[in-house]
LOMAR-104473 format. One line per 8 residues: number of its first residue (from 1); their letters; for each residue x, y, z of C-alpha. Coordinates in steps of 0.1 Angstrom, whole numbers, plus 5000, padded with zeros to 4 digits. Layout:
LOMAR-104473
NUM = A = X,Y,Z | ...
***
This chain:
LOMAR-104473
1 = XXXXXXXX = 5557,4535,1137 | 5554,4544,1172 | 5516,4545,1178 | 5519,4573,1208 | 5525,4609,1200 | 5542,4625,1235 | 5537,4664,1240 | 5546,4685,1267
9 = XXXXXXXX = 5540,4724,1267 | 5556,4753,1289 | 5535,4783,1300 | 5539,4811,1319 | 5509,4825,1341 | 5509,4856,1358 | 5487,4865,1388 | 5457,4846,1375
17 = XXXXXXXX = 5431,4816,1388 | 5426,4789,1370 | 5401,4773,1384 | 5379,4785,1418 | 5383,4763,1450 | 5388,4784,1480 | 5397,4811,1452 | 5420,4789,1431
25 = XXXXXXXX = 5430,4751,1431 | 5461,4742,1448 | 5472,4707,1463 | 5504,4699,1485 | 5537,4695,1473 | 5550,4675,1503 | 5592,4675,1490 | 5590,4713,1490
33 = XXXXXXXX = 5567,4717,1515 | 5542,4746,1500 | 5511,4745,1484 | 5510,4751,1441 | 5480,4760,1418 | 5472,4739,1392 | 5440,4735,1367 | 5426,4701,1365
41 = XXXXXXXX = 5434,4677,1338 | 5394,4676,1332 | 5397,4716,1328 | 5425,4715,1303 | 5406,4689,1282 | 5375,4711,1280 | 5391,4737,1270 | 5410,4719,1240
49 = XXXXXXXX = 5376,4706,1233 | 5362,4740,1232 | 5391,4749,1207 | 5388,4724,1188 | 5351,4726,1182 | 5353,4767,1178 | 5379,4759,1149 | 5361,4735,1127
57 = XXXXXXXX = 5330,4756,1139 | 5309,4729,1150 | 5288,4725,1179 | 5296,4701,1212 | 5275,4670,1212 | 5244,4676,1234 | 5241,4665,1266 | 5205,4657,1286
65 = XXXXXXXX = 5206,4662,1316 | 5184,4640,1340 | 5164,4645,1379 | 5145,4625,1398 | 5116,4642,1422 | 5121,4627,1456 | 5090,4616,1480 | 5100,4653,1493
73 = XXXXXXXX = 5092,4671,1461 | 5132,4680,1453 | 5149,4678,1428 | 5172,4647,1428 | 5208,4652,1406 | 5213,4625,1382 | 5238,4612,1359 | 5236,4636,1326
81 = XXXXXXXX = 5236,4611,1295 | 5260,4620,1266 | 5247,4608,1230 | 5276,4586,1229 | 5282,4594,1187 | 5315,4599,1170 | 5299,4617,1146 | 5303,4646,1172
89 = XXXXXXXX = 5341,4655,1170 | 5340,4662,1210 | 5329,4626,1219 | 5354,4611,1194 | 5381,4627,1206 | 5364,4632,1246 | 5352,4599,1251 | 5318,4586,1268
97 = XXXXXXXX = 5305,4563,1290 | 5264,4560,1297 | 5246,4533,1318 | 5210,4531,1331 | 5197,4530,1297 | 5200,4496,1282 | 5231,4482,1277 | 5261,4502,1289
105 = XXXXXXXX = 5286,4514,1266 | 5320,4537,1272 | 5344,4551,1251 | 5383,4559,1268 | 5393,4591,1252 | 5428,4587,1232 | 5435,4615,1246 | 5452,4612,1286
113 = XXXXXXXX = 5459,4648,1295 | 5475,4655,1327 | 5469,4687,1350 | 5485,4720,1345 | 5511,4720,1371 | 5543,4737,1380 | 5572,4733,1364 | 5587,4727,1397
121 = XXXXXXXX = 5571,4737,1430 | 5600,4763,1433 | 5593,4780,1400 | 5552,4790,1411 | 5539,4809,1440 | 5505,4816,1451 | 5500,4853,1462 | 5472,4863,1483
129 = XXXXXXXX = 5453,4894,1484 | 5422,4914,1495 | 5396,4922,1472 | 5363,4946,1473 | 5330,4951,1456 | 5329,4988,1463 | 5301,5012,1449 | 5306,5036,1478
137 = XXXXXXXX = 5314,5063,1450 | 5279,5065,1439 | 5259,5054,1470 | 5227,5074,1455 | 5224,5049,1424 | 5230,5018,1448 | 5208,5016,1474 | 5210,4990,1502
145 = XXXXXXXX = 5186,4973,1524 | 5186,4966,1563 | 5166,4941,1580 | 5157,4938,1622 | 5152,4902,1622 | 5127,4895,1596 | 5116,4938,1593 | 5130,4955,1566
153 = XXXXXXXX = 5137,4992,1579 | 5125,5022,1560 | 5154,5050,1552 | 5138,5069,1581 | 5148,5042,1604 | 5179,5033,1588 | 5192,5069,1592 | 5180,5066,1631
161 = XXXXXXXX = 5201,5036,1633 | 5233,5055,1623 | 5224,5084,1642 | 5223,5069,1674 | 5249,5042,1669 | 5274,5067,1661 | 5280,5045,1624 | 5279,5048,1584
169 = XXXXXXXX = 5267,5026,1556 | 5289,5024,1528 | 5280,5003,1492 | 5312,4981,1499 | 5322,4945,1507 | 5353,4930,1513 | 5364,4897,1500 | 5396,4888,1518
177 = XXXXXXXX = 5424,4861,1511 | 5419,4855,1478 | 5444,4832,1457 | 5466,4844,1426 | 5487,4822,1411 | 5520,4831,1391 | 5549,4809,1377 | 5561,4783,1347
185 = XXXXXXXX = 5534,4756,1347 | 5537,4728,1320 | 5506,4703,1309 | 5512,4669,1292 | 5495,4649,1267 | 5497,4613,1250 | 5473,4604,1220 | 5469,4573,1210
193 = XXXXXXXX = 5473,4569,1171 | 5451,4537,1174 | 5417,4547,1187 | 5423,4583,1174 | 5398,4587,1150 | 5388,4543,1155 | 5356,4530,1173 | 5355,4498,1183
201 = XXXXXXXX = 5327,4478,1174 | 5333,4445,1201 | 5296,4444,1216 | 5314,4424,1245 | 5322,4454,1259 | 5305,4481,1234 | 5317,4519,1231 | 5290,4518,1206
209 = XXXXXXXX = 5251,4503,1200 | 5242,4480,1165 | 5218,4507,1158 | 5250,4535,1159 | 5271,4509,1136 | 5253,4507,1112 | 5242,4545,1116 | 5279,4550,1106
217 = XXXXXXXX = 5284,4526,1085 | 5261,4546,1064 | 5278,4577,1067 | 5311,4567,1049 | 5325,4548,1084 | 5352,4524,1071 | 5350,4487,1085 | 5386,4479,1098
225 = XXXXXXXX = 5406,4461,1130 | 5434,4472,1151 | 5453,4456,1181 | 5420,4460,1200 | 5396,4440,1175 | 5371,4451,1150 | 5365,4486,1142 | 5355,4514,1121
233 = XXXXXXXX = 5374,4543,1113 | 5367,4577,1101 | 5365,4585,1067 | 5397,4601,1055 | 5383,4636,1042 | 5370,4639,1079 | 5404,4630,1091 | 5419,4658,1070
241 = XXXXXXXX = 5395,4680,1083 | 5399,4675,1119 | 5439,4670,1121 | 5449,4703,1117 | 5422,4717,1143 | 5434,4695,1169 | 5469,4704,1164 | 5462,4736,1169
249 = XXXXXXXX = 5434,4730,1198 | 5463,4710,1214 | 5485,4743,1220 | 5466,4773,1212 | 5437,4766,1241 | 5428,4786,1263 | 5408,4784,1300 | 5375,4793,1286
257 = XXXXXXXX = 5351,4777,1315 | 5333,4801,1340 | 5358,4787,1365 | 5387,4810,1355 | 5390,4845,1366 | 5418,4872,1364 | 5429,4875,1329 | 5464,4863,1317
265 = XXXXXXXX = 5480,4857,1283 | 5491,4824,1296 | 5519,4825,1269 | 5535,4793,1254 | 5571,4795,1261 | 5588,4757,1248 | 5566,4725,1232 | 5585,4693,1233
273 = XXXXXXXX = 5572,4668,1207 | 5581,4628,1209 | 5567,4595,1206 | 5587,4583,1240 | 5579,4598,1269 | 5611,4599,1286 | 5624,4626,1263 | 5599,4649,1272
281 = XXXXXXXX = 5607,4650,1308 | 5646,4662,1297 | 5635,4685,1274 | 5614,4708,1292 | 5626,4705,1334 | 5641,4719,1364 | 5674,4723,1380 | 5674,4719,1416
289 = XXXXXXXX = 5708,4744,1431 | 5725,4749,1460 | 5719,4785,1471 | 5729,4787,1515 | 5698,4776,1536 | 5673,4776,1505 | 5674,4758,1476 | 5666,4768,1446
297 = XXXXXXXX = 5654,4757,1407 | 5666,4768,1374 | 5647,4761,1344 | 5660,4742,1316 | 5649,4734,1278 | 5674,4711,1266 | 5676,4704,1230 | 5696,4674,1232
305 = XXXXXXXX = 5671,4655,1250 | 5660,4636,1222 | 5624,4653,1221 | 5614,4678,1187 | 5618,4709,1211 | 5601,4742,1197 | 5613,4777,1216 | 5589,4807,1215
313 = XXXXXXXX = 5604,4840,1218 | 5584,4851,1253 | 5605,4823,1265 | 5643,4839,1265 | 5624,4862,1292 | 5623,4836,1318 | 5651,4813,1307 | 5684,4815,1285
321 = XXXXXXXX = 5678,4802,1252 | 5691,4799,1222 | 5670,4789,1189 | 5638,4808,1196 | 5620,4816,1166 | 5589,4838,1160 | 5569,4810,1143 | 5577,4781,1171
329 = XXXXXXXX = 5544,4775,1174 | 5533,4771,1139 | 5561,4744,1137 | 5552,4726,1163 | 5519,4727,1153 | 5527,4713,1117 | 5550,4687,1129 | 5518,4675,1149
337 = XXXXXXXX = 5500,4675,1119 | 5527,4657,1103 | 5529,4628,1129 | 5491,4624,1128 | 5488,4624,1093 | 5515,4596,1087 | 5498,4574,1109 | 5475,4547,1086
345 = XXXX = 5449,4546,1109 | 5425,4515,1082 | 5453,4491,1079 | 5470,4492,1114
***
């Protein structure tokens, strides 16, 4: 069995931010030549982190955060320590790394998760607009204060200022050029069967202390090796528990964080499920067509690709289709489950 579970999911987004930079995140698409929004792989992890924990109900792992006081009595920034335990569902699945406090150790997350990017830089735009923080309708509840230098005036004087410069006060501020972006953005995701729910216990290069080992050992961890070396695995009631969370986590997250603004359903149009990667890419893509002077791209989900293709029905909206279904989630969701429970993740 393939040990690499390939997904790819298509979303559409409507006049929202995913993440503030400048108002939203955007890089350069230099064959197209226009700028396109994206949120961050890191973002899109936290949030099927968040997901995931909120559906087993269990908290995140806690994280200390650690400062220095410099010779100039600040506060120096430095590097927050995770408690690098697997027993925490979000660091087995997250990954860790702490130094500084004895011997290193780092976990890589089986989990790679790519950015939220446009389908194709023709199929996203980013609109601009003005916004304002206007309370000019009730300017007796909202008062406002006017400083000369370092004076603050008195309403006496403040009215004397308007008076004689011929000019008015209103409760409003303007907030201009601020970025919306809209289109058919896709996100990608491999897991590794192998480190899913295994952590190694090489002390070469550790992902975990002797005092944790044996800490899980004691738990119910099951001593075991995979292509990596030695290791110990979750036990298999925990496994059962978690498996159908992350499935869902994996397509039913949203952008949670305090860095998203502007509401949007952010519906799931197509997930492509396949343990080679390739597939994916002809499964869920673009068209690029001759149209005059501009080109232009069509959207495609393509059924013969060789990928598990599930079609929601938002999607016959945006592109012709023909085998939506009503429950395309839930399938795809349950033929996750089904890949990740066939895997036999003690005797690799």
């Amino acid at each position: 069995m393939n040990p690499y579970i390939y997904l790819r999911v298509l979303r559409h987004a409507e006049h929202t931010v995913f993440c503030v930079q400048d108002g939203q995140k955007s890089y350069y698409d230099p064959l197209f030549n226009k700028s396109v929004a994206y949120s961050s792989g890191q973002q899109v992890k936290r949030s099927i982190l968040d997901a995931l924990t909120s559906n087993l109900n269990v908290p995140m792992a806690p994280i200390t955060f650690n400062y220095n006081i410099t010779a100039k009595k600040e506060l120096e920034n430095k590097e927050p320590w995770s408690p690098c335990d697997p027993s925490y569902v979000d660091q087995l699945l997250g990954g860790w790394m702490r130094a500084g406090d004895g011997v290193t150790v780092k976990r890589r997350s089986p989990l790679s998760i790519s950015a939220m990017r446009p389908l194709h830089p023709l199929l996203a735009s980013n609109d601009r607009e003005n916004l304002t923080f206007d309370r000019s309708d009730k300017p007796d509840r909202n008062p406002v204060n006017v400083r000369n230098g370092d004076k603050l005036l008195t309403e006496e004087e403040i009215e004397e200022f308007l008076s004689s410069n011929n000019r008015t006060l209103p409760r409003r501020n303007w907030i201009p050029d601020n970025i919306r972006a809209s289109g058919l953005f896709i996100y990608d995701i491999a897991l590794d069967l192998r480190t899913l729910f295994s952590v190694s216990t090489n002390q070469h290069e550790p992902e975990l202390s002797k005092d944790k080992i044996e800490e899980l050992k004691a738990k119910g961890w099951v001593d075991s090796e995979n292509i990596f070396g030695k290791c110990l695995v979750l036990p298999k009631e925990e496994r059962n528990k978690i498996i159908p969370a992350l499935a869902n986590a994996l397509l039913n997250w949203r952008i949670t964080s305090n860095q998203a603004r502007t509401f949007s359903l952010m519906e799931t149009l197509a997930i492509a499920i396949s343990d080679n990667a390739n597939t994916l890419a002809g499964a869920i893509r673009a068209k690029l067509i001759e149209d005059g002077e501009k080109p232009k791209a069509k959207p495609i989900i393509d059924e013969t690709a060789g990928a598990d293709v599930f079609v929601t029905l938002p999607c016959s909206s945006y592109i012709v289709t023909v085998n939506e279904s009503v429950d395309a989630v839930e399938k795809a969701q349950q033929k996750l489950v089904e890949l990740m429970e066939a895997f036999d993740y003690v005797n690799q």
